[in-house]
Residue frames relative to the residue before (quaternion, step in Angstrom):
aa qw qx qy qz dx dy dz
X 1.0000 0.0000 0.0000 0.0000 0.00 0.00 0.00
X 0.3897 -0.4731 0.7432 0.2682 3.97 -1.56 0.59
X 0.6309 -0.5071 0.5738 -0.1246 2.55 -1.81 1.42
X 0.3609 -0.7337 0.4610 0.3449 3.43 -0.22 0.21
X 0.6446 0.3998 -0.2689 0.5936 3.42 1.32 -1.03
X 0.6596 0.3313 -0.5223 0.4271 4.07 0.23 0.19
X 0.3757 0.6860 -0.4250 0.4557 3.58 1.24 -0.31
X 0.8507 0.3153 -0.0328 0.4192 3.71 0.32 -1.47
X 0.6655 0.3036 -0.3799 0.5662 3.29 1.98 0.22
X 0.5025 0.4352 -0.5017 0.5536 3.71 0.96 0.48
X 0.4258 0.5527 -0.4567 0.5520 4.47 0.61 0.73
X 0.8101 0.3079 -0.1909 0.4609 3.14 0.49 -1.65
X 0.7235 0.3905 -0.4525 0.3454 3.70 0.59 -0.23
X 0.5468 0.6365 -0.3613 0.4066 3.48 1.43 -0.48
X 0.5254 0.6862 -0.4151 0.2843 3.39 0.88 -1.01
X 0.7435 0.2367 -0.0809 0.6202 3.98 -1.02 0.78
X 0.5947 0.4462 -0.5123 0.4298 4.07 0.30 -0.21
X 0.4803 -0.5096 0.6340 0.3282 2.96 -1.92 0.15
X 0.8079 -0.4373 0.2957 0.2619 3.26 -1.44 0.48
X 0.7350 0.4027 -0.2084 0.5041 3.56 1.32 -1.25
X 0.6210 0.5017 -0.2882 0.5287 3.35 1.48 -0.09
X 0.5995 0.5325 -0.3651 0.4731 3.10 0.89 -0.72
X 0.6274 0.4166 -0.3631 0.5485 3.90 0.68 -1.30
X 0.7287 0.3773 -0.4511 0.3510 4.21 -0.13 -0.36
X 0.2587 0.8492 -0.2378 0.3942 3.23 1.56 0.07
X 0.6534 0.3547 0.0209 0.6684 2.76 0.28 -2.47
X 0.7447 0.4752 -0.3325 0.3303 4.05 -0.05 -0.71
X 0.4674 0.6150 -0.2438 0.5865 3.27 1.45 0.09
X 0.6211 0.4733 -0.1878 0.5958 3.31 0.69 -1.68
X 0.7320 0.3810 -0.2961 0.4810 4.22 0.51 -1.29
X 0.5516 -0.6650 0.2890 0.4123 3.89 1.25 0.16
X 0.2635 0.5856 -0.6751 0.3631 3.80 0.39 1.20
X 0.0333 -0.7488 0.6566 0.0838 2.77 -1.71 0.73
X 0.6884 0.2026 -0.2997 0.6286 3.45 0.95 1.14
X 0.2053 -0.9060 0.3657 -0.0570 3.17 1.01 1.70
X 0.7876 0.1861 -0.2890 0.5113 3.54 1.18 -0.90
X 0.5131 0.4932 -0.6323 0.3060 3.55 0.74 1.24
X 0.4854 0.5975 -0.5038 0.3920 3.44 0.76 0.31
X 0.2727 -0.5749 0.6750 0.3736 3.62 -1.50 1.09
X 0.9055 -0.1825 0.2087 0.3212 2.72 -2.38 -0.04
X 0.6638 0.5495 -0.2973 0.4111 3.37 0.57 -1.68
X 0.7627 0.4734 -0.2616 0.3546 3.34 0.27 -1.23
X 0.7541 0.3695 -0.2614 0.4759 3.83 1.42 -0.16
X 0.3822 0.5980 -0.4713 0.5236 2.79 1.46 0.36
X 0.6058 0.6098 -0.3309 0.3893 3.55 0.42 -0.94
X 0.7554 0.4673 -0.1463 0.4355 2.91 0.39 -1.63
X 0.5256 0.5939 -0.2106 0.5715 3.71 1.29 -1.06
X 0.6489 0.4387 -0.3192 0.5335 3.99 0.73 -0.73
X 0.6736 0.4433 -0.2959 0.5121 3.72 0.58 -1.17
X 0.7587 0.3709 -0.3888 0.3683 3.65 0.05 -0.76
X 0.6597 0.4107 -0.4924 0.3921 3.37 1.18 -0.14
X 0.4583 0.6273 -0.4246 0.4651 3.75 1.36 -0.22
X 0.6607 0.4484 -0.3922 0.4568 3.69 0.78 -0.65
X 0.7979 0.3605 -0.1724 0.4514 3.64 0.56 -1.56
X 0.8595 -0.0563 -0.1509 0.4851 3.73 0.20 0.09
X 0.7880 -0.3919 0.2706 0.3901 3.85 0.86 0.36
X 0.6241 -0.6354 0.3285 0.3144 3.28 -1.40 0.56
X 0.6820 0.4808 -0.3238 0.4458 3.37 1.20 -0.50
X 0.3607 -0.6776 0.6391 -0.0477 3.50 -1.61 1.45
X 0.0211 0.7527 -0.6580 0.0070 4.03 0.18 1.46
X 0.0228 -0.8393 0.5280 -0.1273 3.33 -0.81 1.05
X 0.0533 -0.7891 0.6115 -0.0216 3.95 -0.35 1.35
X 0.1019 0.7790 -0.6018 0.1439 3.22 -0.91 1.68
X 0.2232 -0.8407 0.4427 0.2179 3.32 -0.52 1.20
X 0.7338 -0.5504 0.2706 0.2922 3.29 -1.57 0.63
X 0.0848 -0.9283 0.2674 0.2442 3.81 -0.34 0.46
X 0.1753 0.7939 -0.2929 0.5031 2.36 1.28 1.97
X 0.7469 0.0981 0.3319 0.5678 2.89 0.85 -1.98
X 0.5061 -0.6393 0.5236 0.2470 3.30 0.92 0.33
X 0.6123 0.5669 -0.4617 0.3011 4.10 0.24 -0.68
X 0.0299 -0.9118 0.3748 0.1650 3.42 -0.55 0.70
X 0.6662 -0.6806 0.2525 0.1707 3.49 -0.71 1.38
X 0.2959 -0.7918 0.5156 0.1403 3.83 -0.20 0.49
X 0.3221 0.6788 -0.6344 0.1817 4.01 0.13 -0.01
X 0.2415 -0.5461 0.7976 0.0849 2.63 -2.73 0.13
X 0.0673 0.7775 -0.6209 -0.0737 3.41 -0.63 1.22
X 0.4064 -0.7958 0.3760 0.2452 3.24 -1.21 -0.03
X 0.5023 -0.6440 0.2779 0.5056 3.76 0.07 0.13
X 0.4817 0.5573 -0.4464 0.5081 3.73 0.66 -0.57
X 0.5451 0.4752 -0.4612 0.5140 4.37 1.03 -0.47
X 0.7772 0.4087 -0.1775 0.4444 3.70 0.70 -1.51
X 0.6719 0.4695 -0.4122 0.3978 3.46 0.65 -0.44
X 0.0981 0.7988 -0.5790 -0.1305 3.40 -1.18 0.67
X 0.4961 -0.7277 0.3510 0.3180 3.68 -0.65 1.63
X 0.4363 0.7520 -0.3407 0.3579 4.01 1.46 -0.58
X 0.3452 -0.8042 0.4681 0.1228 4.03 0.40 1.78
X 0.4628 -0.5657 0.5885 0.3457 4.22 -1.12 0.20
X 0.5288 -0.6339 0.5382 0.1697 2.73 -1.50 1.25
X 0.2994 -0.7129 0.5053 0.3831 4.00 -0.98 -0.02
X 0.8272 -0.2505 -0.0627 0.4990 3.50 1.23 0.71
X 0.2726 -0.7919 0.5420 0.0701 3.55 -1.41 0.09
X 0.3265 -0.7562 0.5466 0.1507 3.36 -0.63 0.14
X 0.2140 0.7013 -0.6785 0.0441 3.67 -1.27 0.61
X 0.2282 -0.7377 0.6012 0.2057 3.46 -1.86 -0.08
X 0.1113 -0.8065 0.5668 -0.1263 2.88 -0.81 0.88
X 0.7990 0.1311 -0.1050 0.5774 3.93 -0.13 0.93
X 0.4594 -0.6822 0.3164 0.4727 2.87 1.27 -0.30
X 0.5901 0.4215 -0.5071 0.4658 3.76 0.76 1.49
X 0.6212 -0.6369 0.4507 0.0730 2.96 -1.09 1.14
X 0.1458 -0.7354 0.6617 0.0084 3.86 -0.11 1.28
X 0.1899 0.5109 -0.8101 -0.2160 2.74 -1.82 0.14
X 0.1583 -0.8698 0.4607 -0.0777 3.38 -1.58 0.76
X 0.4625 -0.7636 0.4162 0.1725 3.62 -0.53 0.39
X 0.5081 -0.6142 0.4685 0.3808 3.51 -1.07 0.19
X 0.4133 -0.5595 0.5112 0.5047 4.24 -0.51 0.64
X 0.3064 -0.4987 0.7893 0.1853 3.78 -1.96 0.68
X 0.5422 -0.4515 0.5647 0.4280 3.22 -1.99 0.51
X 0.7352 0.4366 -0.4722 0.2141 3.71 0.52 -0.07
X 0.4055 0.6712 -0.4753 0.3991 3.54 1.40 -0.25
X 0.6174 0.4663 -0.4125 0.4808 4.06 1.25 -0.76
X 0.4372 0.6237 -0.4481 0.4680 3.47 0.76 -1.29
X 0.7588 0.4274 -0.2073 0.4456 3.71 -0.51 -1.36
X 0.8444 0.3914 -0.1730 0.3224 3.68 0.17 -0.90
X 0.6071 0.6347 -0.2277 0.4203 2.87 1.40 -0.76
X 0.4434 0.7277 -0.1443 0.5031 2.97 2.31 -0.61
X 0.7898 0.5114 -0.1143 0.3188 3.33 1.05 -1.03
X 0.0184 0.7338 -0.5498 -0.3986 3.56 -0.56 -0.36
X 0.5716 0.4367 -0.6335 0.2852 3.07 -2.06 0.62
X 0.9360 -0.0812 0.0930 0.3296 2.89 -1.71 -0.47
X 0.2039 -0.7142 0.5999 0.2974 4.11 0.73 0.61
X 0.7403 0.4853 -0.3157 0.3417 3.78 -0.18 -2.06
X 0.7725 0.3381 -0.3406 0.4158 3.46 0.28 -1.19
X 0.5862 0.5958 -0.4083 0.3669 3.84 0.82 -0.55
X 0.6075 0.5036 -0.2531 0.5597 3.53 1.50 -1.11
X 0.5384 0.5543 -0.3420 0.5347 3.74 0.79 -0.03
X 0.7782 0.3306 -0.2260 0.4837 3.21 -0.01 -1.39
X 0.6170 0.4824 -0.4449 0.4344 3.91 0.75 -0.28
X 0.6410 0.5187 -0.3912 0.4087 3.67 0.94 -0.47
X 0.5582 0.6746 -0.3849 0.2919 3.55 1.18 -0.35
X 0.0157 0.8785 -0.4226 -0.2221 3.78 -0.32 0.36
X 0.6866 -0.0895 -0.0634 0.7187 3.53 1.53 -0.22
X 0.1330 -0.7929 0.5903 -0.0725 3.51 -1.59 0.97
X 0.0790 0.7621 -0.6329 0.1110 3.86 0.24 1.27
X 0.1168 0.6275 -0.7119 -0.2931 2.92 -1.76 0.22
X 0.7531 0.1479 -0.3487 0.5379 3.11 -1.93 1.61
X 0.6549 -0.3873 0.3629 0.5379 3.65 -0.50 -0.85
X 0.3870 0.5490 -0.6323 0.3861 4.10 0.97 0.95
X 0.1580 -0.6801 0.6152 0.3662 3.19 -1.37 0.03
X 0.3163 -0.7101 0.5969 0.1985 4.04 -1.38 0.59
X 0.5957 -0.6123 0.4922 0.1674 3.01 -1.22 1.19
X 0.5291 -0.6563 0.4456 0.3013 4.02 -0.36 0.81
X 0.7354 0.3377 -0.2383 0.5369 3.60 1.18 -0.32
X 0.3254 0.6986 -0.4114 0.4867 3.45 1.57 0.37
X 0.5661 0.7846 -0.2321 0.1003 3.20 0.67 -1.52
X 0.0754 -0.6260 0.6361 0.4448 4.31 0.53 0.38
X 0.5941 -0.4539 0.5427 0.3827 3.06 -1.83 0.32
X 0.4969 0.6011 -0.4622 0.4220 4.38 0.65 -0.53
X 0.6328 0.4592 -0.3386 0.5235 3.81 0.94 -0.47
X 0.7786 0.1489 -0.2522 0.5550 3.67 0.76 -0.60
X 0.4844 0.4252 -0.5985 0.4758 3.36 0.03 1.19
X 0.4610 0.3975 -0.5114 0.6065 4.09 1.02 -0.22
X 0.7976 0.4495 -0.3532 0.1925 3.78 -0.07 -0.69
X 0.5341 0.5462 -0.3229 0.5587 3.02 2.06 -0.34
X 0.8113 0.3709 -0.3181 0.3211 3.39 0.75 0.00
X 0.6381 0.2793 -0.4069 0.5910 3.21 1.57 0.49
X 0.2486 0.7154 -0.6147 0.2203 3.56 0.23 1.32
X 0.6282 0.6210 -0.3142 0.3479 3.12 1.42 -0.54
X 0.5618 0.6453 -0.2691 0.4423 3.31 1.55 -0.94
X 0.7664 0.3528 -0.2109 0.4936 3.69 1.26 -1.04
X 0.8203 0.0994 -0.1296 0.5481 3.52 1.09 0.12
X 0.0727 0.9465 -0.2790 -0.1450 3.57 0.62 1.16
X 0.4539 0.8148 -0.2367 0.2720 3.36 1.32 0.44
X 0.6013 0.5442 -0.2266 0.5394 2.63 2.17 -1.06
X 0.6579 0.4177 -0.4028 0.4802 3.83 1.06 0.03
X 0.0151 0.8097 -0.5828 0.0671 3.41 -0.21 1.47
X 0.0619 0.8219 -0.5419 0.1641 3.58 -0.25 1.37
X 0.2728 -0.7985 0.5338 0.0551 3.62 -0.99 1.09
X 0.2932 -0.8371 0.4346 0.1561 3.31 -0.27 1.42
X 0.0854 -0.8941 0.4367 -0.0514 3.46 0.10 1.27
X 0.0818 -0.8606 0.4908 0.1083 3.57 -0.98 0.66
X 0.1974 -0.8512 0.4356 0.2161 4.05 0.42 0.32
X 0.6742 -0.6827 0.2584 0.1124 2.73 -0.76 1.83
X 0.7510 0.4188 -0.0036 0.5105 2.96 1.39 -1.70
X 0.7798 0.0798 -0.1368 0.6057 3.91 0.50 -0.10
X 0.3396 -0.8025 0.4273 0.2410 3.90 1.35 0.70
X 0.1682 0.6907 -0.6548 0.2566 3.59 1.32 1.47
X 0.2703 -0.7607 0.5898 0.0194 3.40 -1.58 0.66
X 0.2814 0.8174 -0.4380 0.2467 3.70 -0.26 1.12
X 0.1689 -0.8029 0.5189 0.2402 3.48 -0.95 0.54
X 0.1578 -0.7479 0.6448 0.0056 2.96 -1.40 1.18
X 0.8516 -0.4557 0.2588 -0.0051 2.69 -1.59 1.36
X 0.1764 0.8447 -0.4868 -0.1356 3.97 0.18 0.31
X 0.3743 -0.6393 0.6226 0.2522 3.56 -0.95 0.88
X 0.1104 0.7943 -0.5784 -0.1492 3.74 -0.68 0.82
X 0.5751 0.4704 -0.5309 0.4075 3.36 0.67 1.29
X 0.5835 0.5370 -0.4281 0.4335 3.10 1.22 -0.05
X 0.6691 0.5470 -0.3568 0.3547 3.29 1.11 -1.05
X 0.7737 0.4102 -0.3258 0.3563 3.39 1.16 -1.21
X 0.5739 0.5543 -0.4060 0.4456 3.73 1.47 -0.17
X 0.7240 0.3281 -0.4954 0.3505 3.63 0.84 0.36
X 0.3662 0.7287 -0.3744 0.4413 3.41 1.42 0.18
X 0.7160 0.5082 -0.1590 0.4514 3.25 1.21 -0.91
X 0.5271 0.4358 -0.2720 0.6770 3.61 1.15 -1.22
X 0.8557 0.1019 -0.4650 0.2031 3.89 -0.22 -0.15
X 0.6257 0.5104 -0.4142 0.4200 3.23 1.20 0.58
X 0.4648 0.4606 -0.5380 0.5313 3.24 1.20 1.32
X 0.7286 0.4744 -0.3455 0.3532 3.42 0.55 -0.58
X 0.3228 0.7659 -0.2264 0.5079 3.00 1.97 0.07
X 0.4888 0.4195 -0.2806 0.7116 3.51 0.94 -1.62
X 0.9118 0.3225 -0.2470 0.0607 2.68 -1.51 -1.38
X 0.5104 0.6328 -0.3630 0.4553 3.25 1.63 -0.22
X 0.6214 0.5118 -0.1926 0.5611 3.50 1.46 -1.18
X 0.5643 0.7181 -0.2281 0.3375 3.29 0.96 -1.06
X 0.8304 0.3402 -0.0433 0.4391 3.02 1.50 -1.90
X 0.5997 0.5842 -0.2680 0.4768 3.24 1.92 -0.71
X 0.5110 0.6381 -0.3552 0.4533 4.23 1.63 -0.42
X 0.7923 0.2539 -0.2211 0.5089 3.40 0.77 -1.66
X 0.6086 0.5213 -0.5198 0.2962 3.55 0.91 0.56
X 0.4665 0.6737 -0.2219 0.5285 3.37 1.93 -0.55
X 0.8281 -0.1502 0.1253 0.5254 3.35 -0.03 -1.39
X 0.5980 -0.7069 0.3002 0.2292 3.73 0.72 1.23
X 0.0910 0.8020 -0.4861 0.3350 3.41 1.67 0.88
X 0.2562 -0.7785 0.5361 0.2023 3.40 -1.27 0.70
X 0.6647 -0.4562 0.2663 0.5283 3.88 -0.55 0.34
X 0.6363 0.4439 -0.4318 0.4600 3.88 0.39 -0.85
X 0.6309 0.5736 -0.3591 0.3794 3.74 1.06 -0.83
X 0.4681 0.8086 -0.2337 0.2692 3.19 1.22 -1.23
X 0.8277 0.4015 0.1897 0.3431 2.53 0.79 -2.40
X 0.6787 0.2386 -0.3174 0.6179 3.31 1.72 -0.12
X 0.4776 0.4614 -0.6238 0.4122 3.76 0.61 0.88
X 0.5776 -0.6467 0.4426 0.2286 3.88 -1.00 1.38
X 0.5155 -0.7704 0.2183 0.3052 3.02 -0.51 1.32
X 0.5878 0.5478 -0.4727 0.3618 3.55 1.64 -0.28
X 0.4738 0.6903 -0.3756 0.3974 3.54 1.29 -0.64
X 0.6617 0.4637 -0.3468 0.4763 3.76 0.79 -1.28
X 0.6197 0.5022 -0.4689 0.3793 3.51 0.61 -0.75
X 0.5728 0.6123 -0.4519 0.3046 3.72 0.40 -0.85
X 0.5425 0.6969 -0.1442 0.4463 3.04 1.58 -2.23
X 0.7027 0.5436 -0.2048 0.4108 3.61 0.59 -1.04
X 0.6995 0.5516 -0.0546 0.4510 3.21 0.99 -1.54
X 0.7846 0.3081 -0.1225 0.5240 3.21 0.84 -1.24
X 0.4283 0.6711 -0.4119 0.4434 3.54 1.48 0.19
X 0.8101 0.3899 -0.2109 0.3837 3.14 0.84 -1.39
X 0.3930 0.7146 -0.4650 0.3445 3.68 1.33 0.21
């Protein structure tokens, strides 16, 4: 289980990050300790469990149709998102006739890109690239037609399959079908911000009540604080 107080110090370190920092963050917090050698898949994982540790297995999620606009009500669960099936350290395909071999993206290949300007996708491609001949030439990674790294964007999934989290989704109302994407660092970093803002609301309404300090706050059970709450406001 998260603590309430590590709860309210993973907020404060996230606060003001970008997103790819912010998720190696949380992957730290889920217990990596060389966060941007992990590929995608492998923080995703790690991103699923810590939300399984800090607020549970279940994922309620409203996504509207992008069709129709109607928006959908579900609960998945992570045992749906989790898959037990380890990254590969590489793979080969051809495509145009040149011969890739390639890797799974690391959280550091974002780190690096996120750094950059242009094209993010193709830059995150072209890092996954580790050698590229055609026949017996070798091609320079910035040689590449871009039709070669779009085959590579579509068999990333094959070399790391965790990092493609996708919700198979059907709409109730115009029976459009599509799959849509789940962010599971976004989801689990807004889970977090509202169950700090949570604290600190309580946090602020106790030591205004009964001059309690935050560590105090935090080790009175949370059904107890409710009373505290309640019977403040009399």
């Amino acid at each position: 289980m998260l603590t309430e107080a590590e709860v309210l110090s993973l907020w404060e370190a996230g606060l003001g990050q970008p997103p790819v920092r912010r998720s190696l963050a949380l992957a730290v917090a889920g217990g990596a300790e060389r966060p941007d050698e992990l590929t995608v898949g492998q923080r995703e994982g790690l991103l699923l469990s810590l939300h399984e540790k800090g607020f549970g297995g279940a994922l309620p999620c409203q996504v509207a149709c992008p069709d129709c606009g109607e928006q959908l009500a579900l609960t998945v669960d992570v045992t749906e998102l989790r898959t037990e099936e380890p990254p590969r350290e590489s793979a080969t395909l051809l495509a145009d006739g040149v011969a890739v071999e390639f890797r799974p993206l690391r959280c550091a290949d974002l780190l690096a890109v996120s750094a950059e300007t242009g094209d993010a996708r193709l830059a995150l491609l072209r890092r996954t690239v580790i050698a590229a001949r055609r026949d017996a030439t070798e091609i320079p990674v910035a040689a590449l037609a871009d039709s070669v790294l779009e085959a590579i964007a579509v068999a990333l999934p094959e070399v790391d399959p965790q990092a493609d989290i996708s919700l198979a989704l059907d709409c109730s109302g115009c029976g459009h079908a599509w799959l849509a994407p789940f962010d599971v660092g976004g989801y689990l970093w807004a889970e977090i911000e509202a169950c700090a803002h949570r604290l600190l609301f309580d946090i602020h309404a106790l030591a205004s009540a009964y001059g309690w300090t935050e560590a105090e706050v935090l080790s009175v059970s949370p059904a107890r604080r409710r009373f505290y709450l309640e019977a403040g406001a009399w």
